[in-house]
C-alpha positions as CSV (number, residue, x, y, z in Angstrom):
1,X,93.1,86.5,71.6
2,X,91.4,88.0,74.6
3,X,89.8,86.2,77.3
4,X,86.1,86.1,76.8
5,X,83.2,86.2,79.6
6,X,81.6,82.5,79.1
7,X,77.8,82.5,78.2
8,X,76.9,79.7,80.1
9,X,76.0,81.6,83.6
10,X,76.0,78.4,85.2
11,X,79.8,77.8,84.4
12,X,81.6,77.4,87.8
13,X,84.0,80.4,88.8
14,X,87.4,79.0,89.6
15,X,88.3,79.2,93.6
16,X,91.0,81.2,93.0
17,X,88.8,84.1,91.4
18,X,85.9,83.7,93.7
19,X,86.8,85.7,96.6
20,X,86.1,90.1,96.1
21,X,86.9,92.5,97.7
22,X,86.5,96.4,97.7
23,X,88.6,99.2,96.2
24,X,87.4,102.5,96.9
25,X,88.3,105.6,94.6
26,X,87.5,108.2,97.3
27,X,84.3,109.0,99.0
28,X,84.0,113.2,99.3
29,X,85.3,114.8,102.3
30,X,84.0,113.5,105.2
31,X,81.9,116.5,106.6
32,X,79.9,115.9,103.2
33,X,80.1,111.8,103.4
34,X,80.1,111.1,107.1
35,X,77.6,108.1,106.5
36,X,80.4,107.0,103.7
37,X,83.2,107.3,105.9
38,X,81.3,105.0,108.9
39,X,80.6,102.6,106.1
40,X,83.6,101.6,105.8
41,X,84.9,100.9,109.2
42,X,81.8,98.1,109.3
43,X,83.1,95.1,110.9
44,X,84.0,92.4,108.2
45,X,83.3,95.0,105.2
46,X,85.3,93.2,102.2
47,X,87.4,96.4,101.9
48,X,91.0,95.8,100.2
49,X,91.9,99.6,100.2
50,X,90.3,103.2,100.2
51,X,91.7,106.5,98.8
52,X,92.0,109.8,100.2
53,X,91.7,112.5,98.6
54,X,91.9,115.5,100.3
55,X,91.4,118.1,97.8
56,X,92.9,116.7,94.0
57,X,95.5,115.6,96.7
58,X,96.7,115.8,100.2
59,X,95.4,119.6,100.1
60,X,97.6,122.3,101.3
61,X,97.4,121.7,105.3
62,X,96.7,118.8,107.2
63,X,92.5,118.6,107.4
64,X,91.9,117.1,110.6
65,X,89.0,115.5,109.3
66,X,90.2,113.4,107.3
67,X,93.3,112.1,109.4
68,X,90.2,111.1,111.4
69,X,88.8,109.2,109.0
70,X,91.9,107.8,107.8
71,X,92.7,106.9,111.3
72,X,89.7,104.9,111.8
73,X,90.4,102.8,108.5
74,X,93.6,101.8,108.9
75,X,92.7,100.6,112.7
76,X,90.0,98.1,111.4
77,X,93.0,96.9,109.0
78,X,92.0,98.5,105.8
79,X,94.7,99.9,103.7
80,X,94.3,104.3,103.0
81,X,96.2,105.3,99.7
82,X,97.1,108.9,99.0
83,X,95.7,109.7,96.1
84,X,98.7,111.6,93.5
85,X,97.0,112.7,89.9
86,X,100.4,112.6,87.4
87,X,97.8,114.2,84.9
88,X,99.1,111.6,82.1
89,X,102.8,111.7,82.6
90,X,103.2,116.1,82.7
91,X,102.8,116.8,86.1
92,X,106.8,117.3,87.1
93,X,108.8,115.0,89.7
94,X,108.7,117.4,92.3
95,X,105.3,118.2,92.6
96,X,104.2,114.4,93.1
97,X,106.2,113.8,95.5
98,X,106.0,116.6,97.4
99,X,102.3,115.4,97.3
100,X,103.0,112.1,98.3
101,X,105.4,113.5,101.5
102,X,102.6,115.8,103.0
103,X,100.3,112.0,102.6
104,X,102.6,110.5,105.3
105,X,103.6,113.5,107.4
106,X,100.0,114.6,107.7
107,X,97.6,111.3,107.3
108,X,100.5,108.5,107.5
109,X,99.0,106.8,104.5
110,X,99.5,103.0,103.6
111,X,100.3,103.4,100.1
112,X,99.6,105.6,97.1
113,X,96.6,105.1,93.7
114,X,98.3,107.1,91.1
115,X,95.6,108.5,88.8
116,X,95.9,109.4,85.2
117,X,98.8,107.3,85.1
118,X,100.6,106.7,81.9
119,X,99.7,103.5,80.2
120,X,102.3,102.8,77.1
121,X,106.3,101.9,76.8
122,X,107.5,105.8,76.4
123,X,105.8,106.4,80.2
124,X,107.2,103.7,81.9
125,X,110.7,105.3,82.5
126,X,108.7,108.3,84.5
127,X,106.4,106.2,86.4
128,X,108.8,103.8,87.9
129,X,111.2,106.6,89.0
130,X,108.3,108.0,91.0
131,X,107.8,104.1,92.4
132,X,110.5,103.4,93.3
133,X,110.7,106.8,95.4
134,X,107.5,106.2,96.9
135,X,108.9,103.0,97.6
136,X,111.8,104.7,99.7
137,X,110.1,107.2,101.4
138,X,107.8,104.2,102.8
139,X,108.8,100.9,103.0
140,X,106.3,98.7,102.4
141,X,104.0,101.0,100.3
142,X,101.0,99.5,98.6
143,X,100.8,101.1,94.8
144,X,97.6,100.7,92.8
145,X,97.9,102.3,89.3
146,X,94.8,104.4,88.2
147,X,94.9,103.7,84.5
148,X,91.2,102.8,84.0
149,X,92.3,100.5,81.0
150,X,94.6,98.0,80.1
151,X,98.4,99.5,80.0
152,X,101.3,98.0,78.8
153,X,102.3,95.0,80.3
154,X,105.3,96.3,81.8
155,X,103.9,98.3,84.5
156,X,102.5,94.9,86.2
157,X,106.4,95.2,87.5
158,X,105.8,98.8,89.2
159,X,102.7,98.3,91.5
160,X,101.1,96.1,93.7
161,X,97.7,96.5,91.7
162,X,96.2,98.1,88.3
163,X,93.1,99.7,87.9
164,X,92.5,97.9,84.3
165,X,88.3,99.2,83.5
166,X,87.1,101.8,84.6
167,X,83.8,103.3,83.2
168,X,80.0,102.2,82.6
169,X,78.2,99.0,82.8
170,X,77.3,99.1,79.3
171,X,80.7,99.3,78.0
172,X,82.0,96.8,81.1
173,X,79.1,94.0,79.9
174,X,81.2,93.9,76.3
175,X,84.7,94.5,77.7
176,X,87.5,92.0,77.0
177,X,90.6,91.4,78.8
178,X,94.7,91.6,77.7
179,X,95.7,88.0,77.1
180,X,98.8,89.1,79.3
181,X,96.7,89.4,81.9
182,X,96.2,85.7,82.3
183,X,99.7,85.4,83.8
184,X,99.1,87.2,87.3
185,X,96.6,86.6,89.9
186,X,93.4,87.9,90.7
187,X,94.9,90.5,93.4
188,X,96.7,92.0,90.9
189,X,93.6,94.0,89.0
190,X,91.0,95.9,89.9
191,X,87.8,97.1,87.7
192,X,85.8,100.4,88.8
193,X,82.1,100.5,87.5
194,X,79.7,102.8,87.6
195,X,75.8,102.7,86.7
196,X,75.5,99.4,87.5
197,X,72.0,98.3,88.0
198,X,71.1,96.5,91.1
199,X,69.2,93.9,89.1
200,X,72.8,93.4,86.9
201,X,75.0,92.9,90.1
202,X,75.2,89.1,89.9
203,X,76.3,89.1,86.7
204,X,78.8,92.3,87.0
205,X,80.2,90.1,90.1
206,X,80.7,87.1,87.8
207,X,82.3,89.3,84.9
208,X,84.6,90.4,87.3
209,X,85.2,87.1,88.0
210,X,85.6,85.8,85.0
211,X,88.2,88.4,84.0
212,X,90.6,87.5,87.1
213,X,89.9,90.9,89.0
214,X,90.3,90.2,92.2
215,X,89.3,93.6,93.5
216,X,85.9,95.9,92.5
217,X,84.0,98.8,92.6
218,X,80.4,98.8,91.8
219,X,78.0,101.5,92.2
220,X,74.4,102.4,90.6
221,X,75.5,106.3,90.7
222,X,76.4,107.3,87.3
223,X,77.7,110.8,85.2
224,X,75.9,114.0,85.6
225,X,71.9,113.7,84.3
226,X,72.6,116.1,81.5
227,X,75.7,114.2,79.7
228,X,78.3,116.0,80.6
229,X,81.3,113.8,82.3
230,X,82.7,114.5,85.5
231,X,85.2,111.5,86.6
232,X,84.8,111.7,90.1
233,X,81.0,111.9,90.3
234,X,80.1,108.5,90.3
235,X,82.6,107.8,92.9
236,X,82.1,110.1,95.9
237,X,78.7,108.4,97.6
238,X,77.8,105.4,98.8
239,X,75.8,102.8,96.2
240,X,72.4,102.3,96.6
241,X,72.9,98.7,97.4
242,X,76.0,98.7,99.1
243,X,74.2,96.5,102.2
244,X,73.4,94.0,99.4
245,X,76.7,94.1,97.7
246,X,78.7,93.7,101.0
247,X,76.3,90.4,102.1
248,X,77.1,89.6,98.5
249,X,81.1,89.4,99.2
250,X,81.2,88.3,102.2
251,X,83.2,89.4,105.1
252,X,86.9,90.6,104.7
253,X,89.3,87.8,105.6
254,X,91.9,89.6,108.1
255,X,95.7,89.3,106.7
C-alpha cells in the first residue's frame, strides 16, 4: 500500500518532516540569471544544494562565470553539484567521468545530481560503479540521483539523496509514495515541481511533507505555452514567489 496525503489539512505534520529546504536543478548561465544566481547567496536562504550546469555539463573549458557563481555558493555554505546526464544508462563510463573530473578541476564542485539516471534492478550495476568513482575522486561527495520518480529501492544505497517526483502540480496533488520509502528519513528525497500556483503553495508544502521529502523545488513557471515539453524550462528562473516561499521555510539552519 502506498502512503496517502491525509485529507484532514488540519492533521499535525510530524517534527521530523517539518523542516524544507531547497534543491535547485540549475538556474541558466549566470550572464542570463544574474538575479537567480544572487538569490541564492541570500543570507539564511533554506538552500540544501544547487546544480551547475554549464552547458548539458561542465562545458568544454572552464567559464569563469560560473566558477564565480559557484564560488559565491559554496562560501555561504551551500552545497554546488556538477550536473552529469547518463542519458538513461547509454552514455559510456568514460565520458561521465571525464565530465565529472573537469567539475572539480575547473569549478571544485561539492558533489554530483546524476540526471536521467536509471531507475530499475538491470541499472544498478552501472550506476554504482560510477558512484563509487565519484566517490574516489572526491571524498566526501554529496550524490543526489535525478530520477524524477520512484526507482528501485536499491539505489537508496548509492546516494546521499533521490529526486523521487518530478513534474506538474496536477499530477504531484494525486501522487503517492513507495511504501519502501517509509524506511529512510526525510533528507533522503527530494520532489521537483513545477506550475505550482501561488494560491496552492501551502498545501504543495504540506504534501511534501506528508510524503517524507525533506528537500523541494517549487516554482509557478511551467512547459512551453504551446505544449511542447522542454525539461529544463521550468527550471532555469526564479519563481514568482520565491520571497514568499523562502519566508515560508524559514532560514537555513547552518551544519
Amino acid at each position: 500500500m502506498s502512503h496517502l496525503i491525509p485529507a484532514d489539512p488540519g492533521h499535525e505534520v510530524p517534527a521530523t518532516a517539518a523542516r524544507l529546504g531547497f534543491g535547485v536543478p540549475g538556474y541558466a548561465h549566470p550572464l542570463v540569471a544574474p538575479t537567480e544566481w544572487a538569490e541564492l547567496t541570500r543570507p539564511g536562504a533554506p538552500l540544501h544544494w544547487a546544480v551547475l550546469n554549464v552547458a548539458r555539463g561542465p562545458g568544454s573549458r572552464r567559464d569563469p562565470h560560473c566558477l564565480t557563481a559557484a564560488a559565491r555558493l559554496r562560501a555561504t555554505g551551500v552545497r554546488v553539484l556538477g550536473h552529469l546526464d547518463l542519458r538513461c544508462g547509454t552514455r559510456p563510463f568514460g565520458e561521465v567521468i571525464s565530465d565529472a573530473n573537469h567539475f572539480l578541476d575547473w569549478y571544485q564542485v561539492d558533489g554530483f545530481c546524476l540526471e536521467r539516471c536509471p531507475v530499475d534492478r538491470p541499472g544498478l550495476p552501472e550506476v554504482r560503479r560510477t558512484a563509487a568513482t565519484l566517490r574516489a575522486l572526491l571524498g566526501g561527495a554529496y550524490l543526489v540521483l535525478g530520477q524524477g520518480i520512484h526507482p528501485h529501492e536499491d539505489y537508496m544505497e548509492l546516494a546521499d539523496q533521490l529526486v523521487t517526483f518530478r513534474g506538474s502540480w496536477p499530477d504531484y496533488r494525486w501522487s503517492q509514495v513507495a511504501e519502501w520509502t517509509a524506511g529512510y528519513p526525510p533528507e533522503r528525497f527530494c520532489h521537483q515541481v513545477h506550475g505550482v500556483p501561488r494560491r496552492h503553495l501551502e498545501e504543495g508544502l504540506r504534501i511534501a511533507r506528508w510524503q517524507g521529502a525533506g528537500t523541494i523545488y517549487f516554482t509557478d513557471r511551467t512547459a512551453h505555452p504551446d505544449g511542447r515539453t522542454c525539461t529544463d524550462s521550468p527550471w532555469t528562473a526564479l519563481p514568482g514567489y520565491w520571497d514568499e516561499i523562502v519566508s515560508r521555510l524559514g532560514p537555513r539552519v547552518m551544519e
